[in-house]
C-alpha positions in Angstrom: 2.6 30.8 109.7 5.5 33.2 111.3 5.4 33.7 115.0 8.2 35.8 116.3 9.2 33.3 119.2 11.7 35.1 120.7 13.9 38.6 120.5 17.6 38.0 121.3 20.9 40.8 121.6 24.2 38.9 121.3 27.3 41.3 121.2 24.8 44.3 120.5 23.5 42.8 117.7 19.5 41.9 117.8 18.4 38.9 116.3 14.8 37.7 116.0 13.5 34.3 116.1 10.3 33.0 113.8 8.8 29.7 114.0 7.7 29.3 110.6 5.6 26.7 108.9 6.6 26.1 105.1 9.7 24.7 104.5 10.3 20.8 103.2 11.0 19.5 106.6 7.8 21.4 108.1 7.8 23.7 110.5 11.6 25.2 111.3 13.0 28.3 113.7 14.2 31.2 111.8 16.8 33.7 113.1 16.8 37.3 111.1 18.9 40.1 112.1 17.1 43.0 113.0 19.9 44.4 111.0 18.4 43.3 107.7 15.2 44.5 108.2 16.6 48.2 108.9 18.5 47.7 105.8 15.2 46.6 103.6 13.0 49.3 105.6 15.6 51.8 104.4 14.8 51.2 100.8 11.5 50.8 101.6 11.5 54.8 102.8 13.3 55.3 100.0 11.1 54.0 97.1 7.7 55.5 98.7 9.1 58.5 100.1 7.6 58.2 103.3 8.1 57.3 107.1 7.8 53.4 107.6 5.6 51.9 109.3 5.1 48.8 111.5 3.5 47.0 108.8 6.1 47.9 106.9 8.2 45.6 109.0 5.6 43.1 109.3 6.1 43.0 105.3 9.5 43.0 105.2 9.9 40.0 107.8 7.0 37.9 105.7 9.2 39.1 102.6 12.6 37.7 104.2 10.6 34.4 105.4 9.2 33.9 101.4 12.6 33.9 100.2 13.9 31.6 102.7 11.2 29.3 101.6 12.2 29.6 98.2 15.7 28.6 99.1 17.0 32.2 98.1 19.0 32.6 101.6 20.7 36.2 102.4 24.0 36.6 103.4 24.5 35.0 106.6 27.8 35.5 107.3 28.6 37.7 110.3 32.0 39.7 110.9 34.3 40.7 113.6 34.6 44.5 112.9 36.4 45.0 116.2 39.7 44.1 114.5 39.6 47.0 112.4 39.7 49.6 115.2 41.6 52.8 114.0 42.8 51.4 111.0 42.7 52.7 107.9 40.9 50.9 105.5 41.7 52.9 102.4 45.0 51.5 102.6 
């Protein structure tokens, strides 16, 4: 089971919330950047050369949720771009 539980936008960043069912200790929330699905529907457009679709992202989510069951967690770190306002980063 994934159920998108809620849909969330913290300092312009959307995150989504699963319940999902699967995991050792049962059922467990799961938060997922909306971020990382862009990023995995991009490559999806890329490899079949056409426009995505919402199943695509149905997919992709059940994708991101299989690897989380398999203990194969993405990067979860989060960073504070803001910092890095008009400077160069080349340097």
């Amino acid at each position: 089971m994934i159920k998108l539980t809620t849909v969330s936008t913290v300092n312009g960043e959307i995150t989504l919330t699963f319940q999902c069912d699967g995991f050792p200790e049962g059922v467990r929330n799961v938060q997922i950047p909306l971020a990382d699905v862009v990023e995995r529907l991009k490559t999806v457009k890329q490899v079949l050369g056409r426009n995505v679709t919402l199943q695509d992202a149905k997919d992709v989510i059940v994708a991101i949720v299989k690897q989380l069951r398999q203990a194969q967690s993405p990067i979860t770190e989060r960073f504070d771009f803001t910092q890095y306002i008009g400077v160069d980063l080349e340097q």
